[in-house]
N, C-alpha and C positions, 0 to 999 in steps of 0.2 A: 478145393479150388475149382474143379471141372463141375459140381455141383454148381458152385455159385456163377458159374459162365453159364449152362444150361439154364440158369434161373432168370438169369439175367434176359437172353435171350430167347427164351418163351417170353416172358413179359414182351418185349420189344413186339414180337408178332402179333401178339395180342392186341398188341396197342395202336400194331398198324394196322391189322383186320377191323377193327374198330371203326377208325379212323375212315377209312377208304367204305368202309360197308356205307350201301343206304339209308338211310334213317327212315322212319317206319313213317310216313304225312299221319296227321294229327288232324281230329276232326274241326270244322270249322262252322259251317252254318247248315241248316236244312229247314225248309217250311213245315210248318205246324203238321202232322198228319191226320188225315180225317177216316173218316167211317165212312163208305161209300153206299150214301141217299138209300137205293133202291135196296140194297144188304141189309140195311139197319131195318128196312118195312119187312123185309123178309126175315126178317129173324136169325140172318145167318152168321154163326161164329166160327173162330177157328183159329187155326195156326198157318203164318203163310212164312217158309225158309225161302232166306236169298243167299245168294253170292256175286257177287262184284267183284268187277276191277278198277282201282284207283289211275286215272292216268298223271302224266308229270305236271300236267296243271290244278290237277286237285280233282279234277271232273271225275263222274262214276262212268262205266262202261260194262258191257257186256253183263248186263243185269239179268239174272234167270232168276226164277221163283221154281223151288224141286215141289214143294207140296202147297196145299191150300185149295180153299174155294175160287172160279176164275173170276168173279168178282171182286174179293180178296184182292189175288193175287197181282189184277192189275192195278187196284190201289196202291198196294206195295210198293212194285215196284216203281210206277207213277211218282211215287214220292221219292226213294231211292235214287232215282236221275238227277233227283234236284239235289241233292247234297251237294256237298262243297269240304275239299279237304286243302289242308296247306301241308308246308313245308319248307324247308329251308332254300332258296333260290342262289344256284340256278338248283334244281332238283331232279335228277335222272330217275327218279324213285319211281317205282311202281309195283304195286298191294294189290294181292286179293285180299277179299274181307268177308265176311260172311253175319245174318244179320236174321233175328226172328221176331216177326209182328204178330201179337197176338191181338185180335179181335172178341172183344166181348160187348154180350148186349146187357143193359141196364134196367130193372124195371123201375129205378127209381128215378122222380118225375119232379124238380124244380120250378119249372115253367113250363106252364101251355103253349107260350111263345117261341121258345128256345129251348129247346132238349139240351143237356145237361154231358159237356163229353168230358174224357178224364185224360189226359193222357199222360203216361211213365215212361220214362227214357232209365235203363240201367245200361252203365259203361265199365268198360275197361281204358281203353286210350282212345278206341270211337265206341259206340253203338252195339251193342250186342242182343237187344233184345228193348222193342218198344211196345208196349202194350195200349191200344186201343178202347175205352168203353163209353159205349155210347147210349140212349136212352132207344129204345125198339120202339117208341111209339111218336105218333106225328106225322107231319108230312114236309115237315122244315127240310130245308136242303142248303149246301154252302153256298 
């Protein structure tokens, strides 16, 4: 009997910490991300780490980039600000996140006109890692 009351009541708390916990915002929209012009002429590739903070309208904040080229780094995070998360309203919620752009250059060549970019988005519940490739040659710009 003292089992099945113990049993009982974990459940319950469980179900109130639940309940009551934040819910985690969920990704929502973000602009295309590009390859930045003057990087791509240069040849420069690389790995650019962020972390963010999600605030209770969905906006990003406090966006740091720890490694990368600073060319990179301010595309990154450039694109980063723009994202967009939701959640349940009203939403008290607020997430760090953390998030890795890999930049690579391409030698292969579609158009004289229009270099050739790839972009990969792999998820969990948002973004963890987008990868960039783009074509090294040209003087095309967005």
């Amino acid at each position: 009997m003292t089992r099945a009351i113990s049993a009982v009541t974990l459940t319950l708390l469980l179900v109130a910490a639940a309940i009551g916990a934040d819910p985690e915002p969920y990704f929502k929209t973000a602009p295309m991300p590009f390859y930045p012009p003057l990087a791509r002429q240069a040849r420069i590739e690389g790995r650019v780490s962020l972390r963010f903070a999600v605030d209770e309208q969905g906006d990003t904040s406090e966006v740091e980039a720890d490694t990368g080229h600073q060319l990179l780094r301010q595309a990154a995070i450039a694109n980063v600000q723009n994202w967009k998360f939701g959640g349940p309203h009203p939403c008290t919620c607020r997430a760090k996140k953390e998030v890795v752009f890999v930049y690579k250059i391409s030698d292969k060549s579609e158009s004289p006109d229009m270099p050739n970019v790839t972009v990969k988005w792999f998820w969990k519940t948002s973004p963890i890692r987008v990868e960039i490739e783009g074509e090294g040659t040209g003087q095309w710009q967005p």
